[in-house]
C-alpha positions as a Markdown table, in Angstrom:
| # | Residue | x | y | z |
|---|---|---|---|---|
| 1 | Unk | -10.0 | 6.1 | 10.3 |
| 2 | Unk | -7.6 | 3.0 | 10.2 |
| 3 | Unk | -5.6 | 4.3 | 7.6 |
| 4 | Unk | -4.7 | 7.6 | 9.3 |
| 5 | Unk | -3.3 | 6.1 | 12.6 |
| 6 | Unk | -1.8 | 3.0 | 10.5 |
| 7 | Unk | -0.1 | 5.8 | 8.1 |
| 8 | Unk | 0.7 | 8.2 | 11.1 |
| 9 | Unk | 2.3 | 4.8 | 13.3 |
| 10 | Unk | 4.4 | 4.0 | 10.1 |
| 11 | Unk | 5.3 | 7.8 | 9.7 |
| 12 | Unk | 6.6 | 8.2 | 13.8 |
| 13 | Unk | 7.9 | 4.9 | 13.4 |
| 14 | Unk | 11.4 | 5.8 | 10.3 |
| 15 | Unk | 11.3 | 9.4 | 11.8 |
| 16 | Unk | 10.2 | 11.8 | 9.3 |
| 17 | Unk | 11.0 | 15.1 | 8.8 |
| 18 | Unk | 7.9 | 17.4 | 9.9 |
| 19 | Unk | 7.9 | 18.5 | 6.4 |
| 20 | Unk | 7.1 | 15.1 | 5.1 |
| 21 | Unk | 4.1 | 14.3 | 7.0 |
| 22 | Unk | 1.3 | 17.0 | 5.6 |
| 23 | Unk | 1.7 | 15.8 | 2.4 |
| 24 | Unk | 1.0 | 12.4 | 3.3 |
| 25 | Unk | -2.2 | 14.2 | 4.2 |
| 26 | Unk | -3.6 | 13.6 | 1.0 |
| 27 | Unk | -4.7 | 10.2 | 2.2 |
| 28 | Unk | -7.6 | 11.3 | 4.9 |
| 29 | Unk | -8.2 | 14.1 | 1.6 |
| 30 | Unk | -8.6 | 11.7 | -0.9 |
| 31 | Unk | -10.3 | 8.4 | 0.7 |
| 32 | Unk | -12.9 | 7.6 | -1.8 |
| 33 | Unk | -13.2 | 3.9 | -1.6 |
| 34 | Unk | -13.4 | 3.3 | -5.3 |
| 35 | Unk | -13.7 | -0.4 | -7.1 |
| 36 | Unk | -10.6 | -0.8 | -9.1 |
| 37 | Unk | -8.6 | 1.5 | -7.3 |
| 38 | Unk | -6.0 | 1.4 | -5.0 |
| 39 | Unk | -4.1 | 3.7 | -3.1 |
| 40 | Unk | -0.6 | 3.9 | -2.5 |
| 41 | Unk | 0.9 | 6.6 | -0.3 |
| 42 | Unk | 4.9 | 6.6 | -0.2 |
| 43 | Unk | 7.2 | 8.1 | 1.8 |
| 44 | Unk | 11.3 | 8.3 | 2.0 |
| 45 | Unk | 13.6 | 10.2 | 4.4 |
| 46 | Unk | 17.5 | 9.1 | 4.9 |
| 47 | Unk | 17.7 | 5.5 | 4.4 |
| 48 | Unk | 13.8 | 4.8 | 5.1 |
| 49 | Unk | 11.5 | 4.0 | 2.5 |
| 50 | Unk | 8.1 | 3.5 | 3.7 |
| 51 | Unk | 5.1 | 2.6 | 1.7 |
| 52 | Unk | 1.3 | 2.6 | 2.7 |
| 53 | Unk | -1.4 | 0.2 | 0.1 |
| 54 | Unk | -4.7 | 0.7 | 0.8 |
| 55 | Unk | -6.8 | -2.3 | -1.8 |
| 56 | Unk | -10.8 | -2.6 | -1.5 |
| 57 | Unk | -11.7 | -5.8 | -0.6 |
| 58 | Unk | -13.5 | -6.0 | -3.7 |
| 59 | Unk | -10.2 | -5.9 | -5.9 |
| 60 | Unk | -8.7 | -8.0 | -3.6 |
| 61 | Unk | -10.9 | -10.9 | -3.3 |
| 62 | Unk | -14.1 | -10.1 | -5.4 |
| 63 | Unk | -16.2 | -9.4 | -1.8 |
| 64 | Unk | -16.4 | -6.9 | 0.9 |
| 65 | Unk | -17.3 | -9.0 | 4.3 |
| 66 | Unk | -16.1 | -12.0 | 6.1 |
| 67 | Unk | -16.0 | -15.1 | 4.0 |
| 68 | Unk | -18.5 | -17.3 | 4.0 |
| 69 | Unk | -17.5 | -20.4 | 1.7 |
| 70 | Unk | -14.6 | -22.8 | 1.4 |
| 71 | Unk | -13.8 | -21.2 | -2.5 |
| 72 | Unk | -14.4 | -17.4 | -0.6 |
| 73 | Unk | -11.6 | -18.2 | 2.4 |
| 74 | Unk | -9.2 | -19.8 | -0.2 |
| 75 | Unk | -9.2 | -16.3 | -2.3 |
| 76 | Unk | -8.8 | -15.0 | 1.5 |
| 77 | Unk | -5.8 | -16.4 | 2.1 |
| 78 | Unk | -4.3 | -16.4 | -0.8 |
| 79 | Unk | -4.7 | -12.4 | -1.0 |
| 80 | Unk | -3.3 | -12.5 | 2.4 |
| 81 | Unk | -0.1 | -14.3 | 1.1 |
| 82 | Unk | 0.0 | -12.7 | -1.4 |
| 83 | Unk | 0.4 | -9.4 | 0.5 |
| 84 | Unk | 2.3 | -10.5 | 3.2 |
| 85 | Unk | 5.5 | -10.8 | 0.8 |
| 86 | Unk | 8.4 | -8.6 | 2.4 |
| 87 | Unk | 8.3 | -6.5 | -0.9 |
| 88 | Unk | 4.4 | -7.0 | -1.4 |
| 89 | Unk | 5.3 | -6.8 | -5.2 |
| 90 | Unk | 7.5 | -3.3 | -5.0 |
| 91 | Unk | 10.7 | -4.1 | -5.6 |
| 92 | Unk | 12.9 | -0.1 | -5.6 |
| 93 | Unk | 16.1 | 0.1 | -7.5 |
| 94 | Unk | 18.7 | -2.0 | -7.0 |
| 95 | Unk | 21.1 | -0.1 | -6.6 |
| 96 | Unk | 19.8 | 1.8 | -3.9 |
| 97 | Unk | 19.9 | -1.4 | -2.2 |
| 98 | Unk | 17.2 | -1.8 | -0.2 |
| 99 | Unk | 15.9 | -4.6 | 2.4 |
| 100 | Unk | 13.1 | -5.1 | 3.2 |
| 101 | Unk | 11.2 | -5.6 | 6.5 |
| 102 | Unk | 8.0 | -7.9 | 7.6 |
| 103 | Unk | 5.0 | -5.9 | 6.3 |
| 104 | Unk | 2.2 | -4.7 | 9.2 |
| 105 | Unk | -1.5 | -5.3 | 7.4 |
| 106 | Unk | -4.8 | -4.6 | 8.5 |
| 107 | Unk | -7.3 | -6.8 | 6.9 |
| 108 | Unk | -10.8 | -5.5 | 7.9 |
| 109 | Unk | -13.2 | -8.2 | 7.6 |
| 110 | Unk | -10.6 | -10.8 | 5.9 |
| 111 | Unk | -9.9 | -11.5 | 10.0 |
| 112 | Unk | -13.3 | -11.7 | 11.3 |
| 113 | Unk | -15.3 | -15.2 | 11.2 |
| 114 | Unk | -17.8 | -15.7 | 9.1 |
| 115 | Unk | -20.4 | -14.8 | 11.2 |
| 116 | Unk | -18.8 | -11.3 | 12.0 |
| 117 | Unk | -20.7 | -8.4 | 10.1 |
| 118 | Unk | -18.4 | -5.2 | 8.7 |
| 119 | Unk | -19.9 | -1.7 | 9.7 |
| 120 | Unk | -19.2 | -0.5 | 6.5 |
| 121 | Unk | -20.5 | -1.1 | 2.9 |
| 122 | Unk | -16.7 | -0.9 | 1.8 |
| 123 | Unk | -13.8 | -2.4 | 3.4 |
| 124 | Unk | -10.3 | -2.3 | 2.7 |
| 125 | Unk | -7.2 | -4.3 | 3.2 |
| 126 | Unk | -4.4 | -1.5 | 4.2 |
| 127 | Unk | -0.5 | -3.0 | 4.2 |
| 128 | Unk | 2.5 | -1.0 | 5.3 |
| 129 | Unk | 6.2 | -1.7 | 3.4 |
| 130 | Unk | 9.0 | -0.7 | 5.0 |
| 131 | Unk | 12.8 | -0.9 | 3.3 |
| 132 | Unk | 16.1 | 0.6 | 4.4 |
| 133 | Unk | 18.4 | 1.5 | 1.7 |
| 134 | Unk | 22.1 | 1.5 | 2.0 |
| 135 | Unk | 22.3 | 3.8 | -1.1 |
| 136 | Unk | 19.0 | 6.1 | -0.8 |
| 137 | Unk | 20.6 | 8.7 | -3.1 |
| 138 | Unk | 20.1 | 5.9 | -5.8 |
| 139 | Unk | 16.3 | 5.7 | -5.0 |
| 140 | Unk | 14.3 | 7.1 | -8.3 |
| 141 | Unk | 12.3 | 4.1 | -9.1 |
| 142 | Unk | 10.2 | 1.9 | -7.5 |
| 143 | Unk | 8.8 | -1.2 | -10.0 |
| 144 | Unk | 5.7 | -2.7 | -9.3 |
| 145 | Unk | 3.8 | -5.7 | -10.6 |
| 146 | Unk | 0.5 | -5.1 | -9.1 |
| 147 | Unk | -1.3 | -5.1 | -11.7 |
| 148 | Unk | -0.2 | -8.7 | -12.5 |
| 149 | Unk | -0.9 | -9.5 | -9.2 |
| 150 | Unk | -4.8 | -7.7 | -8.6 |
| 151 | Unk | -6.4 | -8.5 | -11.8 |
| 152 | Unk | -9.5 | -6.3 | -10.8 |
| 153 | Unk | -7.2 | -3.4 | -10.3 |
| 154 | Unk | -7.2 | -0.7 | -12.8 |
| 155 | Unk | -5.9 | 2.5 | -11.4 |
| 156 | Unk | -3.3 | 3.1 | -9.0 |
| 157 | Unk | -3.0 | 6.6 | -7.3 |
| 158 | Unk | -0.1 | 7.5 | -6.3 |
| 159 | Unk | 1.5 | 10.4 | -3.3 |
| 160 | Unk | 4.7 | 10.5 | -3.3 |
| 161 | Unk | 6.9 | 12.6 | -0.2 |
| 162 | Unk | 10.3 | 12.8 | -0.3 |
| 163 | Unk | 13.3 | 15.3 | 0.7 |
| 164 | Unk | 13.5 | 16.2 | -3.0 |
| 165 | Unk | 9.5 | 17.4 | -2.9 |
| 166 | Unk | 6.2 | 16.1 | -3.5 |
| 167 | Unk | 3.4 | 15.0 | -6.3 |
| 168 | Unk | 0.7 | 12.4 | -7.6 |
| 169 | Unk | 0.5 | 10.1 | -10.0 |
| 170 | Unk | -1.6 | 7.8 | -11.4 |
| 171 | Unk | -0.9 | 4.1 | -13.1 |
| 172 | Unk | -3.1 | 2.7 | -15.1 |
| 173 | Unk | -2.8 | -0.7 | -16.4 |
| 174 | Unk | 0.3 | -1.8 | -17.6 |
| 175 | Unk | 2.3 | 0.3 | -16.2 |
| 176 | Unk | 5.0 | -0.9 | -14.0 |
| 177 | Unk | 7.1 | 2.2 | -13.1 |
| 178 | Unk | 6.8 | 4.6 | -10.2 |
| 179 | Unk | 9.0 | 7.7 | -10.0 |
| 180 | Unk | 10.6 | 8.7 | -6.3 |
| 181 | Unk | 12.7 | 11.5 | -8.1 |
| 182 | Unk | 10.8 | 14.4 | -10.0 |
């Protein structure tokens, strides 16, 4: 699965404590591709703050597959801008001050040609966020204006993993506000 070496590369990559990474788990455990719903694992040891979006296709861009028309490749690339932002629409507190670093995506069939055929009925776009903080002990919040920016998207699950423990949540549209402190 893409997702479980992307999020395992990302995890090696800041260093986690070993007690982090089964609870980050939860992503191979709960990988229903579901319309609507997006997943967003996060993860923050010392100074790293590491975040893992997985978005179907569908709430993306409105298709699963390569795109086939001018109108289908503009809502491409403008998803693809869209996620590429260094903060991809996160932004944590600021005074925890954090900066952050180029994003690593992997766009399934948004990087294929047209003619190229996905081997799955559902595809999804998966984007890594990475920020080091200067002041992690200030991280508790981490704002978020995807809903604003995936107007398809309805539900956003949530697994947090931190040194201070670990839980779910769920945002549903409006909400903009993701606790990293329990």
């Amino acid at each position: 699965m893409i997702m479980s070496a992307f999020l395992l590369n990302g995890l090696r990559c800041v260093g986690l404590v070993a007690g982090l990474v089964p609870a980050l788990g939860w992503a191979q455990a709960h990988a229903a591709h579901t319309h609507g719903q997006a997943r967003l694992e996060i993860a923050q040891d010392g100074r790293a703050l590491v975040l893992n979006l997985t978005l179907p296709l569908d709430t993306a861009v409105g298709f699963e597959r390569a795109p086939r028309t001018a109108a289908e490749r503009q809502r491409a690339e403008q998803a693809l801008t869209r996620l590429r932002l260094r903060e991809g629409g996160f932004q944590p507190d600021i005074a925890a001050m954090c900066q952050a670093r180029e994003p690593q995506l992997a766009v399934g069939p948004l990087g294929a040609s047209a003619s190229a055929q996905a081997h799955d009925d559902h595809a999804d776009i998966e984007v890594r966020y990475h920020f080091e903080c200067a002041q992690p002990e200030r991280l508790h919040t981490l704002a978020t204006d995807v809903f604003n920016a995936w107007t398809r998207l309805q539900v956003l699950e949530v697994q947090v993993a931190t040194p201070r423990g670990q839980w779910r949540q769920s945002l549903r549209r409006p909400e903009r506000s993701i606790r990293l402190t329990r």
